[in-house]
C-alpha positions as CSV (number, residue, x, y, z in Angstrom):
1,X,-26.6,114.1,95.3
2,X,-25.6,110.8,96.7
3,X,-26.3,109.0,99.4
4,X,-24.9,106.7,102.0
5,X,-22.3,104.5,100.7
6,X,-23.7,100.8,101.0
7,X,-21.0,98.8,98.8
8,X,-17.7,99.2,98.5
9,X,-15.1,97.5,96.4
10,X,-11.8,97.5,97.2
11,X,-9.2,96.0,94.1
12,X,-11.5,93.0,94.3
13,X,-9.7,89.8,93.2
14,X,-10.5,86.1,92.9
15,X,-9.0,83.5,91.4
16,X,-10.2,79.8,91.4
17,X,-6.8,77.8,90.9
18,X,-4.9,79.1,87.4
19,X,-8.2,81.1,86.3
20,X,-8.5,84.5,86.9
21,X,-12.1,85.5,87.9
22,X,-12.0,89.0,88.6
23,X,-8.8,91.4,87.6
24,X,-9.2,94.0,90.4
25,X,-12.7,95.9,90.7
26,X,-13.1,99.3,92.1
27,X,-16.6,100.0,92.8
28,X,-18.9,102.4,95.3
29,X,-22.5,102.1,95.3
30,X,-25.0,104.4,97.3
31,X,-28.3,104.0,98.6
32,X,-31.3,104.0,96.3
33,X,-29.8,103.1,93.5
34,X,-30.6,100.2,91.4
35,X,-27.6,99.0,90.2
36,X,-27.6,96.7,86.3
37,X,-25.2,94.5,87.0
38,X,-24.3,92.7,83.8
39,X,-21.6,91.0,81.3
40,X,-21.2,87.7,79.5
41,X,-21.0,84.1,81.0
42,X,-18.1,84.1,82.8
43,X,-17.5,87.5,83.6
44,X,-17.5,87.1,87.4
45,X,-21.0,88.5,87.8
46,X,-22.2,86.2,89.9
47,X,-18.7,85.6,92.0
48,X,-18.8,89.5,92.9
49,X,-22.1,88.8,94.4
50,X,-21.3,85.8,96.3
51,X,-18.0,87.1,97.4
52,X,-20.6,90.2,99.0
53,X,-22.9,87.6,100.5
54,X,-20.2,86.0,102.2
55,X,-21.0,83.1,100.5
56,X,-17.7,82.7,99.4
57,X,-14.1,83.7,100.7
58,X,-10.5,83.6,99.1
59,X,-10.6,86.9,97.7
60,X,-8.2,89.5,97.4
61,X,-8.9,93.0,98.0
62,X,-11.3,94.8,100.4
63,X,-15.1,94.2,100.7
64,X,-17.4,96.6,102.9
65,X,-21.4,96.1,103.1
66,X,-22.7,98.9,105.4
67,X,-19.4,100.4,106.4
68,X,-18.7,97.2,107.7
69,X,-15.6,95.0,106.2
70,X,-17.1,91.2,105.7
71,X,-13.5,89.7,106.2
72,X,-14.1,90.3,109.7
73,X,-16.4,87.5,110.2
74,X,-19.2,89.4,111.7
75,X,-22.1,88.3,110.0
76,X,-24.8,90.6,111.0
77,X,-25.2,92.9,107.8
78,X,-26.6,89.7,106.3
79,X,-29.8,90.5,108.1
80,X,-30.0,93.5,105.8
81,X,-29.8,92.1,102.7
82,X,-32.0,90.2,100.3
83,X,-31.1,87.7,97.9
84,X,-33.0,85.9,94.9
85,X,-29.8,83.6,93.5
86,X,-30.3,82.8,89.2
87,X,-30.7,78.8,90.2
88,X,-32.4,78.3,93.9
89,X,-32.9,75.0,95.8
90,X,-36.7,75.7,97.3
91,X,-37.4,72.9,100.2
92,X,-40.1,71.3,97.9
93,X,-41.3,69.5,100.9
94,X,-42.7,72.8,103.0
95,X,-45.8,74.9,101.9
96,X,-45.6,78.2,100.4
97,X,-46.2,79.4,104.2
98,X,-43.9,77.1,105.6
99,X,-41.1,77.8,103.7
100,X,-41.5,82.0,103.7
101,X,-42.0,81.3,107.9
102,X,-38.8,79.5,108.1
103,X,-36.8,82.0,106.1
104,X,-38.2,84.9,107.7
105,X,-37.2,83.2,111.4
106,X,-33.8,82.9,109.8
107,X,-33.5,86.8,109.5
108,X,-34.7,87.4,112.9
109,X,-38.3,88.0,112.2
110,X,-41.0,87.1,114.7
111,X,-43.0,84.1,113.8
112,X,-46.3,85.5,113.7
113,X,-45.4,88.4,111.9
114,X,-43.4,86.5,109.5
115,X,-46.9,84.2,109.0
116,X,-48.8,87.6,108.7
117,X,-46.8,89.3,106.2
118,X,-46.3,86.4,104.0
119,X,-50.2,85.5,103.7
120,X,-50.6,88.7,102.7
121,X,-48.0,89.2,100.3
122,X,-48.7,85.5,98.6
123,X,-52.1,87.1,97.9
124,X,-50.9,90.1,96.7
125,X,-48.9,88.0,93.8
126,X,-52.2,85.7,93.0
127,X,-51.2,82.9,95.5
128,X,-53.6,83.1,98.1
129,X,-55.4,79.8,96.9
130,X,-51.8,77.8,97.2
131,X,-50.6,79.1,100.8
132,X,-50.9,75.9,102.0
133,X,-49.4,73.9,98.7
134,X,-46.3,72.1,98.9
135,X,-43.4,74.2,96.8
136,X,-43.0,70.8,94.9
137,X,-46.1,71.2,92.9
138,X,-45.3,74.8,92.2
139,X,-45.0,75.8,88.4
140,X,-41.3,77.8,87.8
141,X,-42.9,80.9,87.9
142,X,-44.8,80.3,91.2
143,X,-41.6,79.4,92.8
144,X,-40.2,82.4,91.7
145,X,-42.6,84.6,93.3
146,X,-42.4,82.9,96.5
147,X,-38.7,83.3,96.0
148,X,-39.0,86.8,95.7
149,X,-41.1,87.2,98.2
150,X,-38.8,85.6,100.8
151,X,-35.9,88.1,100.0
152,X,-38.0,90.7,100.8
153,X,-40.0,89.6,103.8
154,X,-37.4,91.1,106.4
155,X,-37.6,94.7,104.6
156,X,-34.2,94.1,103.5
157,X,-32.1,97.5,102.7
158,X,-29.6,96.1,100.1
159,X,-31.7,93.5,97.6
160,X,-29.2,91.0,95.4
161,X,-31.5,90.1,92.2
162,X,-29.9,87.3,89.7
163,X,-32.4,86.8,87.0
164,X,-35.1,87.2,89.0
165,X,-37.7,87.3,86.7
166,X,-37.0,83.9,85.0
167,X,-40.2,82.0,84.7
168,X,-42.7,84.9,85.2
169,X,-45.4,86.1,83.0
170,X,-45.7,89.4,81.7
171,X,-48.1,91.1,84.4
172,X,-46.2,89.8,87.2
173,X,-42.6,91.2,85.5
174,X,-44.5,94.8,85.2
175,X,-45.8,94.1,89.3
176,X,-42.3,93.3,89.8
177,X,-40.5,96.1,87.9
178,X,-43.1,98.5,89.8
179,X,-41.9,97.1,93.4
180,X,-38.0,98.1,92.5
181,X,-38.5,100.9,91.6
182,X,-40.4,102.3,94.8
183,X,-38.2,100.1,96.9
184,X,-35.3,102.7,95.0
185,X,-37.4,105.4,96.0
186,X,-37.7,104.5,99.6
187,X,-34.2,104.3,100.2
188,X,-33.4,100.8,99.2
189,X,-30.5,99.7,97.1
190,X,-30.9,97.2,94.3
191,X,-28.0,95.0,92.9
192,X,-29.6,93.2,89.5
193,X,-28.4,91.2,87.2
194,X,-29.8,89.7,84.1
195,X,-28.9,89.0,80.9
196,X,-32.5,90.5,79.5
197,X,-30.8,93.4,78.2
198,X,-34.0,95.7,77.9
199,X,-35.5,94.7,81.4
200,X,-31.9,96.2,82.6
201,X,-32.4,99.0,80.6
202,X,-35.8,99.8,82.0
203,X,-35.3,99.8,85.6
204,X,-31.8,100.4,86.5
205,X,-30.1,104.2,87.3
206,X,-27.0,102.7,86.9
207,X,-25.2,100.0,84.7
208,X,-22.1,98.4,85.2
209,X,-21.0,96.4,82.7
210,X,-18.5,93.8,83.6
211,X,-15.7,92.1,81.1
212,X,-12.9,89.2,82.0
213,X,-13.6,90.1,85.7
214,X,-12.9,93.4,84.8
215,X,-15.8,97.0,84.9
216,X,-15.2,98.3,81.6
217,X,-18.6,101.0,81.4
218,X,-20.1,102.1,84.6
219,X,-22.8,104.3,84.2
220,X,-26.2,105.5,83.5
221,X,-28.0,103.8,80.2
222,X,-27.9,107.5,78.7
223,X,-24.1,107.9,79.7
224,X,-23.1,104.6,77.9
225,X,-25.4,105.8,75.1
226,X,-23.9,108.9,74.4
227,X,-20.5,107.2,75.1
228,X,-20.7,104.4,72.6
229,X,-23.2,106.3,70.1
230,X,-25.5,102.8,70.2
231,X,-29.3,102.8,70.5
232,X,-30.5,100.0,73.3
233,X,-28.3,98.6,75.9
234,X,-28.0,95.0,73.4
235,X,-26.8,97.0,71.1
236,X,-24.2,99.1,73.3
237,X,-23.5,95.7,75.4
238,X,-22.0,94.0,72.2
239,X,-20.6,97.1,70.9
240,X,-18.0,97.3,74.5
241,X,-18.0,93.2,74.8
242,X,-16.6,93.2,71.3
243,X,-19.4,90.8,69.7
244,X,-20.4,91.5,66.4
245,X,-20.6,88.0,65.2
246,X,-24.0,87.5,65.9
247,X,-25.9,87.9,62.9
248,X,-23.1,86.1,60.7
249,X,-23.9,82.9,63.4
250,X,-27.3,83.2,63.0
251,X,-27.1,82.8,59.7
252,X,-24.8,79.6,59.5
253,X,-27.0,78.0,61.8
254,X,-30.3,78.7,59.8
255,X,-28.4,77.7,56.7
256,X,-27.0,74.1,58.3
257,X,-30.9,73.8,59.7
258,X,-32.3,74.3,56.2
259,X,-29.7,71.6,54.9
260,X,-30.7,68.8,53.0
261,X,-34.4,70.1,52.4
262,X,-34.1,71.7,49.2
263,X,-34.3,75.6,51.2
264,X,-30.6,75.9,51.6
């Protein structure tokens, strides 16, 4: 049985001068479900998210977060939502507690419960000994755990993920998988995107697979299964994406490698 509605796309359109970004997208999602949100470079992935963050505007169509139509320039669903963008720009100049303070104040929170909670999660993900660190001498993955954690400080109920486990080590994407999926369970609703094809597989309920700015598969990982007769989501991912080339490049490129040193 579904739940409440929390995203609706309406015909969503965008073009960016002559190009063509996304072709008209139809798509309802509901509460607790974690949403794979994936396609090639240059699919309009991560334009359908901005476009829902209100991050940017131009677009055709209609877009409702909450019930609530974004074009109407009421910005206070933001305060509900999450959001771990694929490349972010950390003030390097704050402390790990600084910085998740200052975000939290920007959702509303209350200073001292924004300090509280974010000690204890930064201990919770092995950081307890950096609170006090400047983000500049962060490694990658550090970063990225303080980035995560600041999307979730508020107790967000609609989480945006774009490669969010870029830079993490294998312990902290299983810590990480674990959190979505009792977030799901709780009620929240996951958007994720990533181009780590059996991470996707693993914790999403639903996949949506998006092509020239248009869905082409929208469904469970067994639905698309059964639907394209593939085994893992790579495989059923190049199957409707139409690449097939990939073994024949592989091998041109190992072959030109190889040239010149007597292998080839």
């Amino acid at each position: 049985m579904k739940g409440e509605k929390i995203l609706s796309l309406q015909n969503l359109t965008m073009n960016y001068g002559i190009k063509n970004v996304l072709t008209g997208i139809d798509l309802d999602v509901f509460q607790g479900q974690i949403i794979g949100y994936i396609g090639p470079n240059g699919a309009g992935k991560s334009t359908t998210v901005k476009i829902m963050l209100g991050l940017i505007d131009g677009y055709g169509g209609k877009v409702e977060v909450f019930g609530q139509d974004i074009a109407s320039g009421d910005p206070s669903y933001k305060r509900r939502i999450g959001y771990v963008p694929e490349n972010a720009e950390a003030y390097d100049n704050l402390t790990a507690s600084e910085y998740l303070i200052f975000t939290g104040e920007l959702y509303g929170m209350d200073r001292a419960l924004a300090e509280e909670k974010a000690i204890k999660l930064l201990h919770e993900f092995d950081l307890g000994e950096v609170i006090h660190a400047r983000l500049s001498s962060f490694s990658k993955g550090m970063k990225q755990k303080v980035l995560i954690i600041s999307s979730l400080l508020h107790d967000p109920d609609l989480l945006f993920l774009d490669e969010p486990l870029s830079g993490l080590d294998a312990n902290s994407m299983m810590i990480i998988q674990e959190i979505l999926s009792q977030l799901a369970a709780q009620g929240k609703t996951i958007f994720y995107s990533s181009h780590i094809m059996d991470l996707v597989e693993k914790i999403s309920n639903r996949i949506v697979l998006l092509v020239n700015g248009k869905v082409v598969a929208d469904g469970s990982f067994e639905e698309l299964q059964e639907r394209s007769k593939e085994g893992s989501l790579a495989q059923i991912f190049n199957q409707l994406t139409g690449f097939t080339e990939h073994k024949n490049i592989a091998e041109r490129f190992v072959t030109i490698v190889q040239e010149g040193n007597g292998n080839a």
